[in-house]
C-alpha positions as CSV (number, residue, x, y, z in Angstrom):
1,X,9.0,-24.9,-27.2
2,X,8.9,-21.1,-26.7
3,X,6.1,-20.5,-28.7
4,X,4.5,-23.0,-27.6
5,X,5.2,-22.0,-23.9
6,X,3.6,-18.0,-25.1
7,X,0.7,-19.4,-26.6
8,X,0.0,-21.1,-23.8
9,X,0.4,-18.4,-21.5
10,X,-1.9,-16.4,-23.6
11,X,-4.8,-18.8,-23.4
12,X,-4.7,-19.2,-19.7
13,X,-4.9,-15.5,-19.2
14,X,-7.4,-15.4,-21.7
15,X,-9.0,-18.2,-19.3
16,X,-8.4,-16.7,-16.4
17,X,-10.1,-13.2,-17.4
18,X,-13.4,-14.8,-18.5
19,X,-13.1,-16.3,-14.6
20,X,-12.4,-12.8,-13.2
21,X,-9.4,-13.6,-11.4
22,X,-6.7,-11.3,-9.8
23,X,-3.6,-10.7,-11.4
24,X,-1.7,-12.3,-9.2
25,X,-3.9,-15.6,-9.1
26,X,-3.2,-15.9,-12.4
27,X,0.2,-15.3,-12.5
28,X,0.5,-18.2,-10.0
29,X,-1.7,-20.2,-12.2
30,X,0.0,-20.0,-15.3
31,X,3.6,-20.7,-13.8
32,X,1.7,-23.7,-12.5
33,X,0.2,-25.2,-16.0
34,X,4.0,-23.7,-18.0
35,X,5.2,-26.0,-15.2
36,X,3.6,-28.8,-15.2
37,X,3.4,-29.0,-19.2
38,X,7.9,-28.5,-18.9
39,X,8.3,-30.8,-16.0
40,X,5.8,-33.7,-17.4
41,X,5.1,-34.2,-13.4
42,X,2.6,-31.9,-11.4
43,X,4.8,-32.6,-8.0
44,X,5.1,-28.5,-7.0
45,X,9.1,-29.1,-6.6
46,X,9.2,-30.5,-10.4
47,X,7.3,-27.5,-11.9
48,X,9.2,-25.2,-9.5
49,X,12.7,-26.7,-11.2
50,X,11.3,-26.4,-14.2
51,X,10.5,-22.6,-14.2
52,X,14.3,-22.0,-13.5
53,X,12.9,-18.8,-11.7
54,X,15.4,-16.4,-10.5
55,X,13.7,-16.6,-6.9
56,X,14.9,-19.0,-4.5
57,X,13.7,-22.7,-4.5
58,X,11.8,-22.7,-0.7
59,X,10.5,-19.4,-1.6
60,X,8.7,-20.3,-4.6
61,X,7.9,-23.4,-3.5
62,X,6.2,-22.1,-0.4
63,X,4.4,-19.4,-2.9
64,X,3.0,-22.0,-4.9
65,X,2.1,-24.3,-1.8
66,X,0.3,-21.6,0.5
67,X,-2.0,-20.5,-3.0
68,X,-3.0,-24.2,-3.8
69,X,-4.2,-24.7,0.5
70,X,-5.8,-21.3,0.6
71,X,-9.4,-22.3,0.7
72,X,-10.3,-18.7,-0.5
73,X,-8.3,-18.9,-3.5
74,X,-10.4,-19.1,-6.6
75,X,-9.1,-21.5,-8.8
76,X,-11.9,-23.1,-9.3
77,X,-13.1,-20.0,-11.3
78,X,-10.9,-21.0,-13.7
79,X,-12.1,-24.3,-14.2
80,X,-15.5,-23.3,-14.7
81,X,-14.6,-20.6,-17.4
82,X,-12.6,-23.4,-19.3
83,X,-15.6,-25.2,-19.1
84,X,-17.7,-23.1,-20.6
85,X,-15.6,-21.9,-23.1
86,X,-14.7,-25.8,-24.3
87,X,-18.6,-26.3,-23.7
88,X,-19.2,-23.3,-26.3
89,X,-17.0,-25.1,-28.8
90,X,-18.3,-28.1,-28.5
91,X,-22.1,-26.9,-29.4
């Protein structure tokens, strides 16, 4: 599972570098997708558990929470660069 966990890690970087994002963005983002893809739910609380992070529960939660309602937060870069890069493949 831990190699699984790096590699997948080292994609969404890689994703999130083609979309120009900042590094904490895609800090956040990654946690999120390690998260969900431990947890099995995408409930913030579930992937917050499932990161056993050494900061408190509310605190992360609340991180995760105020990034996914900013409306200037740009993860929707990152859906466009795995786009094109699936789109590439797919050619």
């Amino acid at each position: 599972m831990d190699t699984t966990v790096r590699q997948m890690q080292r994609y969404v970087q890689k994703i999130s570098k083609k979309a120009g994002m900042i590094s904490d963005e895609t800090e956040i983002v990654t946690d999120c997708i390690v998260g969900i893809c431990k947890s099995g739910s995408c409930k913030v609380s579930d992937i917050v558990r499932a990161l056993g992070n050494k900061i408190p529960f509310r605190e992360e939660t609340r991180t995760f929470y105020d990034y996914l309602s900013d409306p200037k937060a740009e993860s929707e870069k990152m859906r466009d660069a795995w786009l094109a890069t699936v789109a590439s493949a797919a050619n």
